[in-house]
N, C-alpha and C positions, 0 to 999 in steps of 0.2 A: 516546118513551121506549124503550129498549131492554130487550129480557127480559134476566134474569139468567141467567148462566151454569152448566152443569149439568156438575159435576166427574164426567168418566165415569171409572171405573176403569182404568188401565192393563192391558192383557194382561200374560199372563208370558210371558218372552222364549225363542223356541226352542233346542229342545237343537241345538247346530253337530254334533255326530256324529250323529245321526238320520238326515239329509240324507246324510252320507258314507256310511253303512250300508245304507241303501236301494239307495246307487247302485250298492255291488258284489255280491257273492255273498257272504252274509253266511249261517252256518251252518256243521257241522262243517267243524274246521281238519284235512281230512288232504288229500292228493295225488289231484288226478284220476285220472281210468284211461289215460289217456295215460303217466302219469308213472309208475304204477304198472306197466302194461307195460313201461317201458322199462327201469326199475331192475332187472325179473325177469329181460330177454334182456342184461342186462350180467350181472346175477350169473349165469345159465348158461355165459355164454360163459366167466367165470372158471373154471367151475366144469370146461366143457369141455378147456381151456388146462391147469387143473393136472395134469390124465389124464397117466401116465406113454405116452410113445408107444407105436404097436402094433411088437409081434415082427414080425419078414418070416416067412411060413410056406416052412416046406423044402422 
């Protein structure tokens, strides 16, 4: 004779973005320091660029 069968609960099924979150850098959404250095030497250099040119001295 066979036992009878013992209905086990189903798990609940994982969250699919957990998995994707883990795997990247997850935390404040602003600009590395890479990125941030490089937007400050482009705006200097604008900032250089608009300087009216130097006088020649006499």
């Amino acid at each position: 004779m066979r036992s009878p069968r013992i209905a086990m609960p189903q798990r609940k099924p994982r969250n699919p973005f957990v998995a994707a979150s883990r795997r990247r850098k997850a935390g404040a959404h602003r600009a590395g320091g890479g990125t941030r250095r490089q937007r400050a030497q482009a705006a200097l250099r604008r900032e250089v660029l608009a300087l009216p040119p130097d006088k020649p001295s006499p």
